[in-house]
C-alpha positions as CSV (number, residue, x, y, z in Angstrom):
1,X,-60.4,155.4,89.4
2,X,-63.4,153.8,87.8
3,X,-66.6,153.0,90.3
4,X,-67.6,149.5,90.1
5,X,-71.1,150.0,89.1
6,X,-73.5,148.0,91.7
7,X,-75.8,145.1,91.1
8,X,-79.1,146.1,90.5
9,X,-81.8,145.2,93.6
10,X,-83.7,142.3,93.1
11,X,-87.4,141.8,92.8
12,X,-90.0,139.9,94.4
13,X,-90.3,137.5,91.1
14,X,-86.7,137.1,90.9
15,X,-86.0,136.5,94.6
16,X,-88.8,133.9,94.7
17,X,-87.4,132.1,91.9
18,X,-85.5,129.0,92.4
19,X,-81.3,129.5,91.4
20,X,-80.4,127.8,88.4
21,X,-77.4,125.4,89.3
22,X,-75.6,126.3,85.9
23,X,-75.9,129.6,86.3
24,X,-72.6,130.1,88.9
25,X,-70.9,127.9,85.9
26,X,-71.9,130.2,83.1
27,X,-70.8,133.0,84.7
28,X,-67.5,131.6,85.6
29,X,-66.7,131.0,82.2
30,X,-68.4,134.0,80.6
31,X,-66.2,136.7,83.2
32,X,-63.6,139.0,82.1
33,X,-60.1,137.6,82.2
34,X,-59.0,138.7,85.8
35,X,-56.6,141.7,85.8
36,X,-54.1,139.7,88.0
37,X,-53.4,137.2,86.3
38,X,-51.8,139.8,84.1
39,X,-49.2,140.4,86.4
40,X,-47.6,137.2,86.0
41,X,-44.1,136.8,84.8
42,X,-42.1,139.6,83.4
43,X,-40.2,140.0,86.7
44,X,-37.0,141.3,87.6
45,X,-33.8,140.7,87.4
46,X,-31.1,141.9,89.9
47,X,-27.5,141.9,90.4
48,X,-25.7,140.1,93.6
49,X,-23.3,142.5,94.5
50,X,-22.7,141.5,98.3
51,X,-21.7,138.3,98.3
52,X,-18.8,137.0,97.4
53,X,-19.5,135.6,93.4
54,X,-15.7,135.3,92.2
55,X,-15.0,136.4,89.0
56,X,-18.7,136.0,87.4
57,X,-21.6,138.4,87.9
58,X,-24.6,136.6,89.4
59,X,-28.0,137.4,88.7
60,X,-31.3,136.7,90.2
61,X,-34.6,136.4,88.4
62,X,-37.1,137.7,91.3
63,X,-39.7,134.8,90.6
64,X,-41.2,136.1,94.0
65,X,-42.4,139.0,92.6
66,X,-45.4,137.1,90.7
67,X,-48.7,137.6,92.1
68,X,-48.2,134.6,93.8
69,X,-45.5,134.7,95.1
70,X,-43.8,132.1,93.3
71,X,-42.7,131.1,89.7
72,X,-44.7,128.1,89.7
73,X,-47.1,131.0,89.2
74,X,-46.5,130.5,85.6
75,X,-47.1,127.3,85.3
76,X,-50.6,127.7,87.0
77,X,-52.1,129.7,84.6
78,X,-50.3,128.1,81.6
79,X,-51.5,124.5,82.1
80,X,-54.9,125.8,83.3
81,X,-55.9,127.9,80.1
82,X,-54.0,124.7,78.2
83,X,-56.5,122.6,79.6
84,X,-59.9,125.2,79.2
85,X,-58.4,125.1,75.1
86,X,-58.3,121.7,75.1
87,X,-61.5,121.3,76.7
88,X,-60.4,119.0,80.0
89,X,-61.5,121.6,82.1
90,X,-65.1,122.2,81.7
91,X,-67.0,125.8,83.4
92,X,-67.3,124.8,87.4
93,X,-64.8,122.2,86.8
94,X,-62.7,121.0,89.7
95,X,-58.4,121.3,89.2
96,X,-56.8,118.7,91.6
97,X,-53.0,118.4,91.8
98,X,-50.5,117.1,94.0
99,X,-47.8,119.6,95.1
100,X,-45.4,120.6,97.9
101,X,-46.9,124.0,98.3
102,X,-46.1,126.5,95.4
103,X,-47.9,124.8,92.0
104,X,-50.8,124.7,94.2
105,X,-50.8,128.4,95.2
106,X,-50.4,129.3,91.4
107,X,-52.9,127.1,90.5
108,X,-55.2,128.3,93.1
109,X,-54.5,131.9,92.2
110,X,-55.9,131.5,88.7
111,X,-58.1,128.7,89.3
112,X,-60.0,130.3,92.1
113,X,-60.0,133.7,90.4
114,X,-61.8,132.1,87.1
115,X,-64.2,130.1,89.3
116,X,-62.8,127.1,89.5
117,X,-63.1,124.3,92.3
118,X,-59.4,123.3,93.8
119,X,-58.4,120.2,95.3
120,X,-54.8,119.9,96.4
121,X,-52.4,117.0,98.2
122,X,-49.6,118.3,99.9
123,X,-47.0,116.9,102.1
124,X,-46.3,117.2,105.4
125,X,-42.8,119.1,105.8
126,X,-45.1,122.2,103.6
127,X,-44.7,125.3,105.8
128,X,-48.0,125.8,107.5
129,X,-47.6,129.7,106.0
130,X,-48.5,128.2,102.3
131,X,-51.2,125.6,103.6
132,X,-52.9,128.8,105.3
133,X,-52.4,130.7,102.3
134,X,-54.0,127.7,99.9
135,X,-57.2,128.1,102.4
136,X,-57.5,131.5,102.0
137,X,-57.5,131.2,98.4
138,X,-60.3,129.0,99.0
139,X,-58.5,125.6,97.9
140,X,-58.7,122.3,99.9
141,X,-56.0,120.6,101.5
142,X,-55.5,117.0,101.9
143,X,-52.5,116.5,103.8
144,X,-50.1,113.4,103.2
145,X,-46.7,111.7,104.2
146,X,-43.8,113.0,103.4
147,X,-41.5,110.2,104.5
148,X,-43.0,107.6,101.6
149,X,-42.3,107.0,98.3
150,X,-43.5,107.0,95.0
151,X,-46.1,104.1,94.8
152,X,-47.4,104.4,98.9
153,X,-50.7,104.9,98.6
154,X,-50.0,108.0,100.9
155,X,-47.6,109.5,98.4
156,X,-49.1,112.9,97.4
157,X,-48.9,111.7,93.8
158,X,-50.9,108.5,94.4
159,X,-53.2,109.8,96.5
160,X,-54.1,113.0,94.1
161,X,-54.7,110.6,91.1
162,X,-57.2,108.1,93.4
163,X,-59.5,111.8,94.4
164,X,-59.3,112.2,90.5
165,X,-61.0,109.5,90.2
166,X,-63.5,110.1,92.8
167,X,-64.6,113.6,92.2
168,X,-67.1,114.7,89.0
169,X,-65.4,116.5,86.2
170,X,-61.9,117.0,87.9
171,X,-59.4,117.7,85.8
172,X,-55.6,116.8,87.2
173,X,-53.1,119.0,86.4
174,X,-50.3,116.8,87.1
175,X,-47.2,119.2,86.8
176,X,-44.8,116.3,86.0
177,X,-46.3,115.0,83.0
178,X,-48.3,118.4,81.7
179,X,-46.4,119.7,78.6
180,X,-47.8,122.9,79.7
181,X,-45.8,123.0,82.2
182,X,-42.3,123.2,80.4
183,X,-43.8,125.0,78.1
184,X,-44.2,128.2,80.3
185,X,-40.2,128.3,81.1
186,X,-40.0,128.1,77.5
187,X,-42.1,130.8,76.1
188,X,-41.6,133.2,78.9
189,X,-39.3,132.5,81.1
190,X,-36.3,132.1,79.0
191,X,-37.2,135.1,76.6
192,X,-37.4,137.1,79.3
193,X,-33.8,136.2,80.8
194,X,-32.4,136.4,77.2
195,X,-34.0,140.0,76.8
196,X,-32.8,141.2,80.8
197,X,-29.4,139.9,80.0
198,X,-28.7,141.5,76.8
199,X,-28.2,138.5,75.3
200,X,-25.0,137.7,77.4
201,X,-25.7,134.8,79.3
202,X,-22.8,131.9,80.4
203,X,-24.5,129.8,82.7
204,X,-28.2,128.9,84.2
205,X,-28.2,127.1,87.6
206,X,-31.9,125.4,88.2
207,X,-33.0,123.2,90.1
208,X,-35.9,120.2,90.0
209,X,-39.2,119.6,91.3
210,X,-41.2,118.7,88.4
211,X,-38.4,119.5,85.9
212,X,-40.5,121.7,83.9
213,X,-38.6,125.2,84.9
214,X,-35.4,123.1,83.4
215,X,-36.8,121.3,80.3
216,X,-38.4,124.6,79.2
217,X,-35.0,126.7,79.9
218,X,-33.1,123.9,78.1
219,X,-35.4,124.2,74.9
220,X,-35.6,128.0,74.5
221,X,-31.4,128.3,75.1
222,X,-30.7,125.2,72.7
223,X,-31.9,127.8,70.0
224,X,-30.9,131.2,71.2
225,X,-27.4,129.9,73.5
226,X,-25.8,126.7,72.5
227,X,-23.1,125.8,74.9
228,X,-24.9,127.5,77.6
229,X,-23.8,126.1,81.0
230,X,-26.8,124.5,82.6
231,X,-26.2,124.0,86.4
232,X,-28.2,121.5,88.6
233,X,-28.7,122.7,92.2
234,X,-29.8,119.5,94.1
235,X,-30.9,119.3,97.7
236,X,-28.5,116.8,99.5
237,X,-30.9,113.2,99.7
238,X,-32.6,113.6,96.1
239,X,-31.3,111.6,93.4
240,X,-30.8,113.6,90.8
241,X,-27.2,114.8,91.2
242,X,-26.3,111.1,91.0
243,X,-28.4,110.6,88.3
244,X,-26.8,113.4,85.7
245,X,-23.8,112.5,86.8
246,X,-23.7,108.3,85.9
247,X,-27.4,107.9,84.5
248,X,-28.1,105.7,87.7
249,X,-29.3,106.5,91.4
250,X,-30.0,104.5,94.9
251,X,-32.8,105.0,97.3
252,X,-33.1,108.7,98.1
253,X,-32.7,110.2,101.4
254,X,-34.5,112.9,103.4
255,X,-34.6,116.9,102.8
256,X,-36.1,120.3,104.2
257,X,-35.9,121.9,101.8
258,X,-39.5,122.4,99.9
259,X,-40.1,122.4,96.4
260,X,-37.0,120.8,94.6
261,X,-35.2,117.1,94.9
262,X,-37.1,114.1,94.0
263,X,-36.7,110.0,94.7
264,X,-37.5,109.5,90.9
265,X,-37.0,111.0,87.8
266,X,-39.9,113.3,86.9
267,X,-41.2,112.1,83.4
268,X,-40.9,116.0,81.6
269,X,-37.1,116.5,83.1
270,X,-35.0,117.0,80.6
271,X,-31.7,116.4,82.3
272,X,-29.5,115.9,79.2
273,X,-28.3,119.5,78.8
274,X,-26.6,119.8,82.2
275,X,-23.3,120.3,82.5
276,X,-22.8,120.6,86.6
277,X,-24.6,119.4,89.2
278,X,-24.0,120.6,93.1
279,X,-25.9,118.5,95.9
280,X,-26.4,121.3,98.6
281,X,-27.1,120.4,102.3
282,X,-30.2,121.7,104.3
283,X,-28.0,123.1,106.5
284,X,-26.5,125.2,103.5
285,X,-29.2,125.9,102.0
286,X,-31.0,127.3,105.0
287,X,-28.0,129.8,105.9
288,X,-27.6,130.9,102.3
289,X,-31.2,132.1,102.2
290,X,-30.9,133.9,106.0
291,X,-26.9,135.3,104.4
292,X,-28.9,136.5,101.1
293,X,-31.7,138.2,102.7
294,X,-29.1,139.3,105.5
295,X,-26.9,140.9,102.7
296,X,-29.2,141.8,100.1
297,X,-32.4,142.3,101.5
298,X,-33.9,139.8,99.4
299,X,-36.2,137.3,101.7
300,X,-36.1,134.2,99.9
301,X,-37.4,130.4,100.5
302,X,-35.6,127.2,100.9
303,X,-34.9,126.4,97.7
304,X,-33.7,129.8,96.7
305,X,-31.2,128.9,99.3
306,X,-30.2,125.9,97.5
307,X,-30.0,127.4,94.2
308,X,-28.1,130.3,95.3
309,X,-25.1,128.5,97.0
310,X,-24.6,126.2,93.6
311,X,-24.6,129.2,91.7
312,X,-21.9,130.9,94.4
313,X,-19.8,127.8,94.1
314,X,-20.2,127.7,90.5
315,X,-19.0,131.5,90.3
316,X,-16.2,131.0,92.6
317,X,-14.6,127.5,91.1
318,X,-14.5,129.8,87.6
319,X,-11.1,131.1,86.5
320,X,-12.2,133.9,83.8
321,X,-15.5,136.5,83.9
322,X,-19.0,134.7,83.2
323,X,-22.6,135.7,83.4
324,X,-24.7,133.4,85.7
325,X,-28.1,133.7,86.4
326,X,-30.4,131.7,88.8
327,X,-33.8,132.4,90.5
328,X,-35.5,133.2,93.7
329,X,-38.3,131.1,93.6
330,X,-40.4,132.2,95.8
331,X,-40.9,134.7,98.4
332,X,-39.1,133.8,102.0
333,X,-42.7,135.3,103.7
334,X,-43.8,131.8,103.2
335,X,-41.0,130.4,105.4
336,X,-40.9,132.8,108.6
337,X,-42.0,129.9,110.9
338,X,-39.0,127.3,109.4
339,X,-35.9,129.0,107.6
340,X,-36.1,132.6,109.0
341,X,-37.3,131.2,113.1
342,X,-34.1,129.9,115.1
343,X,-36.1,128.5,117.3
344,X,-37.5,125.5,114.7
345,X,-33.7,125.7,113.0
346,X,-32.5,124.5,116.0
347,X,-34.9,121.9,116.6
348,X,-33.9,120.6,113.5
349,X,-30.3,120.3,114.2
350,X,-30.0,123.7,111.2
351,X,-28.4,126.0,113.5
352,X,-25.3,124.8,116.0
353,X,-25.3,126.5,119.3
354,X,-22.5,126.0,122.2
355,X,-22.4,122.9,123.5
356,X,-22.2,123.0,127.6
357,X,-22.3,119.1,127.9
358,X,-24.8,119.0,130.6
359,X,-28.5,119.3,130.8
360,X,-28.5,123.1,129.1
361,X,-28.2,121.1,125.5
362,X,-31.7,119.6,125.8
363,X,-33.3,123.2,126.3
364,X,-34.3,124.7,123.3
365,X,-35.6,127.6,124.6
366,X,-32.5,128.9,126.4
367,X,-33.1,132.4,128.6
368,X,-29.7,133.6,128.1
369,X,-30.3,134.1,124.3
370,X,-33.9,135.7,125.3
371,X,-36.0,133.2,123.5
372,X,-37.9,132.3,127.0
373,X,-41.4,132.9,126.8
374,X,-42.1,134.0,130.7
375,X,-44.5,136.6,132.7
376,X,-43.9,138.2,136.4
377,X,-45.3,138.0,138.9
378,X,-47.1,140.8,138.5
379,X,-48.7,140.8,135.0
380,X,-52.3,139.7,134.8
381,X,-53.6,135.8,134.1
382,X,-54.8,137.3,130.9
383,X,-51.5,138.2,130.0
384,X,-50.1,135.0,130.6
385,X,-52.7,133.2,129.1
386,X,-52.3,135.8,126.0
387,X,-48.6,134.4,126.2
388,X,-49.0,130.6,125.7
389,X,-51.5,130.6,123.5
390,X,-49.0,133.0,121.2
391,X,-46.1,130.5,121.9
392,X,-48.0,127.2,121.5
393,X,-47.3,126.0,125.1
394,X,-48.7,124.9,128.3
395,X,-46.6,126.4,131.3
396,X,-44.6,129.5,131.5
397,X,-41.8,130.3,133.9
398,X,-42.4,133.3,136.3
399,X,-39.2,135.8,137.0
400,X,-38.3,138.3,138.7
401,X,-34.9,140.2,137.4
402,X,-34.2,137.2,135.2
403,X,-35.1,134.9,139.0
404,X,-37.4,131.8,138.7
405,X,-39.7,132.4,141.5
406,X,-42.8,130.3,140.5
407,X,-44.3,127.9,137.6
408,X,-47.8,129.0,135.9
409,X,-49.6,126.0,133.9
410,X,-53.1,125.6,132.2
411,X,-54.6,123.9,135.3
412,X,-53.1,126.6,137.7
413,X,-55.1,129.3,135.2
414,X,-58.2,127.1,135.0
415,X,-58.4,126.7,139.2
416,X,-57.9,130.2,139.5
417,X,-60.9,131.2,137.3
418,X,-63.5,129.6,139.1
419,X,-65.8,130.2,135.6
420,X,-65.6,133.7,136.7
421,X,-63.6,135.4,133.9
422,X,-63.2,138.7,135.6
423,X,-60.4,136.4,137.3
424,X,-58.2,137.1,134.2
425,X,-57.0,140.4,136.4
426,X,-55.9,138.7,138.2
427,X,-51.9,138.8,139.0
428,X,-50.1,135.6,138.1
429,X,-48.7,135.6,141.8
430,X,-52.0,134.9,142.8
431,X,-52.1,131.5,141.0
432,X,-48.1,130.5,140.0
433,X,-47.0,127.0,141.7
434,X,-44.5,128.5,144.6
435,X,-42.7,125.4,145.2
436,X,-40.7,124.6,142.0
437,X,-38.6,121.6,141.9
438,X,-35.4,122.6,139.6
439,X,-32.8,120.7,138.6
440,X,-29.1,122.2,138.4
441,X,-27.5,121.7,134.9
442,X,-24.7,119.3,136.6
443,X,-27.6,116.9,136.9
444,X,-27.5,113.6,135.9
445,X,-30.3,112.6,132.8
446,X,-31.6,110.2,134.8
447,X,-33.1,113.1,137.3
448,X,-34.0,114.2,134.3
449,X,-36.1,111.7,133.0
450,X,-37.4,110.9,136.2
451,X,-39.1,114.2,136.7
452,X,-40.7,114.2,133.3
453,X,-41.7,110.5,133.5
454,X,-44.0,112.1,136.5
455,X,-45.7,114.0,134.1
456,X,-43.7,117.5,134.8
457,X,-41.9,120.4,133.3
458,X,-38.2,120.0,134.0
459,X,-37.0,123.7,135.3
460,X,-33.4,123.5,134.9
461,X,-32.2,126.1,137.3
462,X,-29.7,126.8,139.8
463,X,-28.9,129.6,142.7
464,X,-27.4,132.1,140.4
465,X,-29.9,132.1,137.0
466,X,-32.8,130.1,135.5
467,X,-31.3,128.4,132.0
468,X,-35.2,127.4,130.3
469,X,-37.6,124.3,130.7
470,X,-37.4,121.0,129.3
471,X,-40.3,119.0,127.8
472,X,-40.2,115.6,126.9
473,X,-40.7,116.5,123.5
474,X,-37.2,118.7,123.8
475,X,-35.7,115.1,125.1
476,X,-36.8,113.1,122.2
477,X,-36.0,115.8,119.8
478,X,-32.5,115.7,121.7
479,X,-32.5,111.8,120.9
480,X,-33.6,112.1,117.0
481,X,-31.1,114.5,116.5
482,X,-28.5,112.5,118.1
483,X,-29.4,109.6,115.8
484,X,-29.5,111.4,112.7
């Protein structure tokens, strides 16, 4: 390995001399391509052999194997050295776009690693593992609604192009009308499927965020594959499915999934090639990703679930042998808090549990599938504190041999301190609420809501076992889900 050679120490006259503002700029511009960005693209392609594809071989292009995690990875760096060519993104220039999570994490991998200033406006349903991740790349994050439309000042779009305009030498990206962006899919992408393939290829299944992964795909197989099979996977709620299949849509609906689906049609989508289109459920898209990574060991995102089950249906409606090939977008790390954590999937009505029809269905933590968060009554205030602050809650449940014999809150730990922390040895008996008032799961909802319109934890519990805790929020998420 090469040593780095080190800076050279500074003098007196050169420390006491004032910076030059440009200088950061220059050297931004002036610095050696960086070595990761040649890592993007060229990534593999494997064969689904556990699942059940009919009579076709399926194929995955490993898009989460980019740097990045992502194939929007491509994109980054392909509209970014488009626009430093073109000369709209000057040296210590500022790239702003609005995304749902992965365009921005590929362009804040190149843009922060050639010096760039990063901007971003994301949605709300992002997975809070890519907004960290944009932060540790350094990029800033304007959240926005996710429940408006195109034309709401707080759509991401609309918002991203008003901090254009208020922010010195930005440069906006703007996936959905950046011929860069198609253009990536085109010039790499594609070759590289037609290469990995052999040059025996039947069908493509994609789906659409910008449209730019599709568009490009469509272009470089028009000239290499006529009467290649271009799928559609659409998320159940976008308006794309519709639209291929009659040339007209309605309002959209809502989605989970991140990072495909639309309520418009994205001005660079090229839709006219497509010969299928599935509309895919959250629900099935969700369990598709957990089967695949389950099966195959591949951990995937949301809308590699999506994708996938299109292409399995498209495989198994097929009556003779075909060659299909789809992609896994980005890497499923990014979704361990949402696709691959029951706990949220249930919340969001994405995983079906028994139903007991009585006051056990509002628990979402139940203790007979182990997902209770609880201490003794031995372990140590610091243990329990150590506890909720890992599980995001206020009060924990205190059992003996699976018991309730007590109820430990925030105010119980705070009057036990004293502001003496050496009180964190203390055991949790020492401090736990003794006197409990549980309901049985027989009880009526009005109990129910009584005991939390008093401003407590309902401990659903009975003489035999402790079932879990109900918050309000676990009652209204009971209601919305109910509604929905």
């Amino acid at each position: 390995m090469t040593a780095i050679p080190s800076a050279p120490a500074s003098t007196s006259a050169t420390a006491d001399r004032p910076a030059d503002p440009s200088s950061s700029r220059r050297s931004a511009a002036d610095a050696p391509r960086p070595a990761v960005l040649d890592l993007i693209g060229n990534t593999p392609l494997v064969p689904v052999r556990r699942l059940d594809t009919g009579p076709c071989e399926l194929f995955l292009k490993l898009e989460s194997q980019n740097p990045g995690g992502s194939i929007k990875d491509r994109i980054g760096l392909s509209m970014i050295e488009a626009a430093e060519r073109d000369g709209l993104l000057p040296p210590g220039g500022t790239v702003v776009e609005a995304t749902a999570g992965n365009t921005g994490l590929g362009l804040a991998l190149v843009a922060r690693a050639k010096g760039y200033r990063v901007v971003l406006v994301v949605p709300d349903k992002m997975s809070a593992e890519k907004v960290l991740q944009l932060k540790a790349l350094g990029a800033e994050v304007h959240m926005t609604r996710s429940d408006v439309g195109k034309g709401h000042p707080d759509y991401y779009q609309d918002r991203a192009a008003r901090l254009v305009q208020d922010i010195p030498g930005a440069w906006y990206a703007d996936q959905f009308n950046n011929p860069a962006n198609p253009l990536a899919h085109e010039t790499t992408t594609g070759p590289e499927i037609w290469q990995q393939t052999g040059h025996r290829i039947d069908a493509l299944v994609c789906g659409v965020g910008s449209g730019g992964t599709l568009t490009g795909l469509s272009r470089f197989f028009a000239k290499v594959r006529p009467g290649l099979d271009l799928v559609l996977a659409d998320p159940e709620g976008s308006v794309l499915k519709d639209y291929v299949e009659t040339g007209h849509y309605g309002e959209a609906g809502a989605w989970a999934v991140e990072g495909i689906g639309e309520d418009f049609i994205p001005p660079i989508a090229d839709l006219s090639g497509v010969r299928h289109a599935y509309a895919v459920s959250d629900t099935e898209s969700f369990a598709t990703a957990r089967e695949l990574y389950r099966a195959e060991g591949i951990l995937a995102g949301s809308s590699s679930g999506t994708l996938l089950a299109a292409a399995l249906r498209y495989c198994r409606a097929q009556t003779t042998p075909r060659r299909v090939v789809t992609f896994v977008c980005d890497t499923g790390t990014r979704y361990l808090s949402k696709v691959y954590n029951d706990h949220w999937m249930f919340d969001q009505g994405l995983l079906q549990r028994a139903h007991q029809g009585d006051l056990r269905d509002l628990v979402s933590r139940r203790a007979e599938d182990g997902a209770v968060v609880s201490v003794s009554p031995e372990d140590t205030l610091a243990t329990a504190f150590s506890r909720m602050r890992q599980a995001d809650v206020s009060q924990l449940p205190v059992l003996r041999q699976g018991r309730l014999v007590g109820l430990l809150d925030e105010s119980d730990l705070l009057a036990q301190m004293h502001m003496d922390a050496r009180h964190f040895k203390d055991p949790v008996e020492s401090a736990m609420s003794h006197d409990v008032h549980t309901l049985p799961p027989g009880a009526p909802l009005a109990s129910l809501i009584e005991q939390l319109r008093r401003g407590l934890v309902a401990v659903i519990a009975d003489d035999q076992r402790f079932y879990g805790l109900v918050t309000r929020f676990d009652l209204l998420n009971h209601l919305r889900k109910g509604l929905s």
